[in-house]
C-alpha positions in Angstrom: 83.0 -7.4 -62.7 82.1 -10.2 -60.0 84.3 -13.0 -59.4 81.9 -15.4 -62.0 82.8 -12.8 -64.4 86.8 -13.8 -64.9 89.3 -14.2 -67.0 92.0 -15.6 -67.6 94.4 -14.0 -70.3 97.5 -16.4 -71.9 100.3 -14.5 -72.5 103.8 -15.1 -71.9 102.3 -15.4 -68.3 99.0 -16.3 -67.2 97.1 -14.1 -65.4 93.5 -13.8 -64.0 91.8 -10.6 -64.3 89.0 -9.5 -61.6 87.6 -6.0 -62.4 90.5 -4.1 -61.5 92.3 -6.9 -59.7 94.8 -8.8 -61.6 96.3 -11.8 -60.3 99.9 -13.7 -61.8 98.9 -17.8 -62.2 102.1 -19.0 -63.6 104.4 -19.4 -66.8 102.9 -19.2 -70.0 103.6 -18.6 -73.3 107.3 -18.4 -72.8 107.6 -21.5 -71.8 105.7 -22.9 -74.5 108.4 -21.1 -76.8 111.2 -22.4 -75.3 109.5 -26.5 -75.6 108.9 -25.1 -79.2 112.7 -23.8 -79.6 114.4 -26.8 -77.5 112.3 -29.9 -78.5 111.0 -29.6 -81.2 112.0 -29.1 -85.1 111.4 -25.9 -86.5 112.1 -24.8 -90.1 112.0 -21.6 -89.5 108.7 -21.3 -90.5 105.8 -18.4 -88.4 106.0 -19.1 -85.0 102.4 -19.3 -84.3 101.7 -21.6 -87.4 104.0 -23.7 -86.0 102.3 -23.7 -82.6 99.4 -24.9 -83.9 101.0 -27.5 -85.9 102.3 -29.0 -82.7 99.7 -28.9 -81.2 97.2 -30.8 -83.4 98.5 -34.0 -82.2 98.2 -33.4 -78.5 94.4 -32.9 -78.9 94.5 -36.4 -79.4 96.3 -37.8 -76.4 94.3 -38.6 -73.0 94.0 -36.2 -70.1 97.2 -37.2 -67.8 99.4 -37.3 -71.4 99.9 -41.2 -70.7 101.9 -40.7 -67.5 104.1 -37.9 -68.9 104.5 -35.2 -66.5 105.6 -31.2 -66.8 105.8 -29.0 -64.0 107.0 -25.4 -65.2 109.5 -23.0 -63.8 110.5 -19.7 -64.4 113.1 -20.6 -67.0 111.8 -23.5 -68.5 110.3 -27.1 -66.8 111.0 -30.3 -65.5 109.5 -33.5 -67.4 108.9 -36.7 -65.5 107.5 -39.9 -66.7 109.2 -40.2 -69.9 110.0 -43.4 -71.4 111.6 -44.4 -75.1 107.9 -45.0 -76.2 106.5 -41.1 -75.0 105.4 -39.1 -78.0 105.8 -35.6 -78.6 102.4 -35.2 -78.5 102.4 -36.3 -75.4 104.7 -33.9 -74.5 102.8 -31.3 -75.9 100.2 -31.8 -74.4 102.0 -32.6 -70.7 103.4 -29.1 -70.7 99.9 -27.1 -71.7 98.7 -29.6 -68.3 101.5 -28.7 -66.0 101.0 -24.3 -67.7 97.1 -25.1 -66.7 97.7 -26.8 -62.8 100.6 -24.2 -62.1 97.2 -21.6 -62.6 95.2 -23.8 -61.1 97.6 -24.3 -57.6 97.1 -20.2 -57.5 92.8 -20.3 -58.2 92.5 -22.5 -55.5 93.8 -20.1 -52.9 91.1 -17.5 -53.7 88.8 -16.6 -51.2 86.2 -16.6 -53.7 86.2 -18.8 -56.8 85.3 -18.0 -60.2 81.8 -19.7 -61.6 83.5 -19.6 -65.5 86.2 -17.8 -66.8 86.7 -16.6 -70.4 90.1 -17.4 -72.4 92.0 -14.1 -73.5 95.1 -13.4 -75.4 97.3 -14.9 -78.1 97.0 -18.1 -77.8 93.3 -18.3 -76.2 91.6 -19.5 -79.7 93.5 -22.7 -78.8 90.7 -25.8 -77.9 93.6 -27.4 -75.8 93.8 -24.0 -73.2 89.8 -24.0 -73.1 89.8 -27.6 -72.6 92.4 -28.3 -70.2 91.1 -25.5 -68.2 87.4 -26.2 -68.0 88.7 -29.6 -67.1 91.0 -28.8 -64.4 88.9 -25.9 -62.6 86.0 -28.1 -62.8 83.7 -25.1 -64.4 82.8 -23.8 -68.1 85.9 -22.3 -69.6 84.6 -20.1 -73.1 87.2 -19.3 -75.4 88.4 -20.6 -79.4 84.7 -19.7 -79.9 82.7 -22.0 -77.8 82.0 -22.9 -74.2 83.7 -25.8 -72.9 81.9 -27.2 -70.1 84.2 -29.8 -68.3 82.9 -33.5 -67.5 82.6 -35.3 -64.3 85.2 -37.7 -65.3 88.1 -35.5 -66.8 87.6 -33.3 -63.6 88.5 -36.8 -61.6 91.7 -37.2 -64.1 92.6 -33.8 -63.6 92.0 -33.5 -59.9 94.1 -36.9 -59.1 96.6 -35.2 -61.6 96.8 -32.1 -59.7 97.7 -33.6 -56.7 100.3 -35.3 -58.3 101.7 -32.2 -59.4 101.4 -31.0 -56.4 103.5 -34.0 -54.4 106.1 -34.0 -57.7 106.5 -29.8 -56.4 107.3 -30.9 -52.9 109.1 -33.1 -53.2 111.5 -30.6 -55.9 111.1 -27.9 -53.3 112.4 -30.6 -50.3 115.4 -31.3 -52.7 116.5 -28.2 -53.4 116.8 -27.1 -49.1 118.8 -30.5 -48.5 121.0 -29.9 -51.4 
């Protein structure tokens, strides 16, 4: 398997896989169950049902979730940006982007990037992952059953928006040595 032949598996982590190599990108579905379990009403209905229920609404909200902002940890995340007015769509949708540029921050230290990656795992027949991620890696992300190929102006949003996450990191990590 070459490097244009990866992919990238969502599972309670997210992970690349390179023939034989395997790679940790960040948080994944755990931390999507704990937004589930902390934020949002369950009725104790099937988890992944409920998933996808949530997630239905944050298809419809813009790249950059309106100015809400997630940056995962181990444990659980931060939010910034929030206001009375933000949505939990926009929410939803805020943590899948901060999940996706926490992978991202990692692909961009490889030696050799990927051409196209392929979606794997339980929660890879999702539009949002294959979208967020063909956006945000700038290349064709397949996975829910099609290709996604990203366009020249979400890979803008999603580029300024990394960065952001990026700056919103440091400055957490700065904190947390003067504290």
């Amino acid at each position: 398997m070459s490097a244009s032949e990866s992919v990238i598996e969502v599972g309670d982590v997210v992970t690349l896989r390179r023939g034989a190599e395997c790679i940790l990108l960040g948080p994944g579905l755990a931390t999507l169950r704990w937004y589930q379990r902390t934020f949002c009403a369950t009725d104790g209905s099937d988890e992944d049902a409920r998933i996808e229920e949530i997630l239905r609404p944050a298809l419809e909200v813009p790249d950059g979730s309106n100015g809400v902002l997630f940056l995962p940890s181990g444990d659980g995340g931060s939010f910034f940006g929030m206001t009375y007015q933000t949505t939990s769509a926009e929410c939803t949708r805020a943590v899948h982007e901060g999940l996706v540029h926490a992978a991202v921050t990692v692909l961009q230290e490889l030696s050799e990037r990927p051409s196209g990656f392929t979606l794997t795992g339980p929660r890879a027949g999702n539009a949002l992952w294959g979208e967020l991620f063909a956006r945000a890696t700038g290349v064709p992300v397949t996975g829910d059953g099609e290709t996604h190929v990203p366009d020249p102006g979400s890979v803008a949003v999603h580029t300024a928006l990394h960065a952001l996450h990026l700056q919103c990191l440091a400055a957490i990590r700065e904190l947390e040595v003067t504290a």
